[in-house]
C-alpha positions in Angstrom: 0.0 0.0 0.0 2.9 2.4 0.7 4.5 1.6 -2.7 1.0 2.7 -4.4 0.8 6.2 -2.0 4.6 6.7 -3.5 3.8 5.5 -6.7 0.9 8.2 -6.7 2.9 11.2 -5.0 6.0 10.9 -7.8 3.0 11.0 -10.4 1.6 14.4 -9.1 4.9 15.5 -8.8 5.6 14.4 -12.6 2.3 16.1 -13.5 2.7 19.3 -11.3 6.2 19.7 -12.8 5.6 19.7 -15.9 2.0 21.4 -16.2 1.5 24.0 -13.5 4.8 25.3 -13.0 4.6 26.0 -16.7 1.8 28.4 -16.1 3.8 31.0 -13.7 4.9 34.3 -15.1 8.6 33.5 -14.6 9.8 34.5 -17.9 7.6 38.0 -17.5 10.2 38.7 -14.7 13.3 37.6 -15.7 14.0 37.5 -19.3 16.8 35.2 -18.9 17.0 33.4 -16.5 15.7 29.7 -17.2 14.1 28.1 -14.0 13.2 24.5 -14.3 11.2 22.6 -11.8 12.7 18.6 -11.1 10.9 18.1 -7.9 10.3 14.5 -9.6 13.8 14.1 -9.5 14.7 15.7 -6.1 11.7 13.1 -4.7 13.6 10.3 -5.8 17.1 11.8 -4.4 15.3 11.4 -1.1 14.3 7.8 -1.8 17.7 6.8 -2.9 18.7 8.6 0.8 16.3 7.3 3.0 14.7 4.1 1.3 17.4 2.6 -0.8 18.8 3.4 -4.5 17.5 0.4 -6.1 14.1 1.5 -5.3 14.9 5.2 -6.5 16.8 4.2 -10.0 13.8 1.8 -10.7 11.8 4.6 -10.4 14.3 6.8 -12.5 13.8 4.8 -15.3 10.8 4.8 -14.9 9.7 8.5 -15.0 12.4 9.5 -16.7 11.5 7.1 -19.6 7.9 8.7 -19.1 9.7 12.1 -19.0 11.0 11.5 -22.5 7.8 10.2 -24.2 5.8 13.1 -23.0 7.8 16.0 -23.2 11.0 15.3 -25.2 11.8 14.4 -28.8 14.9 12.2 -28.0 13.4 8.5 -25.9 16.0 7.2 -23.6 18.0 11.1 -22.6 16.0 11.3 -19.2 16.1 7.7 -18.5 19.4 7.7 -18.7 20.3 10.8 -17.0 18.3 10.6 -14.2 19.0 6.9 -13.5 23.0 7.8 -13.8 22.4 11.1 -11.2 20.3 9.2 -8.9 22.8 6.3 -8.9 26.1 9.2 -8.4 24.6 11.1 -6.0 23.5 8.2 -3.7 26.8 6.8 -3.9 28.4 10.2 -2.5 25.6 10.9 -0.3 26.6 7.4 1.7 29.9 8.5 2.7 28.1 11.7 4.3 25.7 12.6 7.1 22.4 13.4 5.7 21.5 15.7 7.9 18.6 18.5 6.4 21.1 20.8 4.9 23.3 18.1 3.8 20.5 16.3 1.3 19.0 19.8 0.4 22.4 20.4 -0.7 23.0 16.8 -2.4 19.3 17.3 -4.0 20.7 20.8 -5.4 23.8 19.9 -6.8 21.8 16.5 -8.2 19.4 18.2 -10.0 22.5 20.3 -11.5 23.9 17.2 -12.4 20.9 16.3 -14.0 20.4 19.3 -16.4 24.1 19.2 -17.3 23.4 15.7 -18.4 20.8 16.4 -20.3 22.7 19.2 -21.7 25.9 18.1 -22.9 23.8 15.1 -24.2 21.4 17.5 -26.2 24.6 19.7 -27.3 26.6 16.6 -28.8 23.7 15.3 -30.7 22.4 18.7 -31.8 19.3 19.5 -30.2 20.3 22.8 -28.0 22.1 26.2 -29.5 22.2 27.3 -26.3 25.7 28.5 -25.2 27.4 26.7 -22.7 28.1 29.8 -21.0 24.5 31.0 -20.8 23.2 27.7 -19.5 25.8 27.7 -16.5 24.6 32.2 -16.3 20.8 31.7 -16.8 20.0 28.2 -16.3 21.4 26.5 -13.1 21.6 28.6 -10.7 17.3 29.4 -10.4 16.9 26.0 -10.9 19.4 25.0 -8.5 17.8 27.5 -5.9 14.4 26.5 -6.6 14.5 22.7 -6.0 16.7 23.0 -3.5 14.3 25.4 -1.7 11.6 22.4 -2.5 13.7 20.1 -0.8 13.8 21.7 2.3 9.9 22.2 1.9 9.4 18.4 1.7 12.3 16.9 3.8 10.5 16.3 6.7 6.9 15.2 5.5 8.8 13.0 2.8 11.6 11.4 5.1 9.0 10.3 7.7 6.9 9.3 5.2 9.8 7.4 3.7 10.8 6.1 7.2 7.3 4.8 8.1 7.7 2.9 4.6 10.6 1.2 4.9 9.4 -0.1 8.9 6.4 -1.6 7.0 8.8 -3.3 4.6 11.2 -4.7 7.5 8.6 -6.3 9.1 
């Protein structure tokens, strides 16, 4: 039953990422500045912390593989790069303490790691002008700040939530 209620919260995330955060007047305020929303993403950072990263790449592929039928041209980019960022930042994240600031930080830097995936992948095949100066300017820095703000917005609700899972499972 908790698989399902996770199953269900990444989905809202995957929806509200991609369809309501596209409504804000962001661009009206900044003219440059690029701010994209991976709260998908930082959600399964948190289950590769605090439920295991087999579970969270499973679910990488997963969405990601969703992420490229529905909003990409390229199938396979996000499945990829999310699967390879959830598996490098879990791997770091066990040699530290995951205190709150320490996985808002991880979750920051691994949704950076994400977009420059995706970017460099997108650059070598084609599919992106966009200067690799201007995407380190106007791209990562909002979005690092806004999902790492998210993070900290979810930590605690999502890590006991995650918690109470894994008890369940243990039993």
């Amino acid at each position: 039953m908790k698989q399902l209620k996770l199953f269900i919260i990444l989905f809202l995330l995957f929806l509200i990422q991609g369809t309501i955060l596209t409504r804000l007047p962001i661009g009206t305020i900044w003219k440059s500045v690029q701010i994209v929303p991976d709260f998908l993403f930082v959600a399964l950072l948190m289950i590769s912390f605090f439920a295991g990263s087999s579970l969270a790449m499973r679910y990488a592929v997963f969405f990601g593989l969703l992420t490229d039928l529905v909003y990409t041209s390229v199938i396979g980019v996000y499945a990829f790069s999310m699967t390879l960022a959830v598996y490098l930042v879990s791997s770091a994240a066990r040699w530290l303490n995951l205190n709150t600031m320490t996985v808002v930080l991880l979750a920051g830097l691994g949704v950076c790691l994400l977009q420059a995936e995706v970017y460099l992948i997108y650059l070598a095949i084609g599919l992106t002008a966009q200067p690799p100066l201007d995407f380190l300017r106007w791209r990562l820095p909002a979005t690092f700040l806004l999902n790492a703000a998210f993070a900290l917005v979810i930590y605690y609700p999502f890590h006991h939530f995650l918690q109470g899972m894994t008890k369940l499972e243990n039993k």
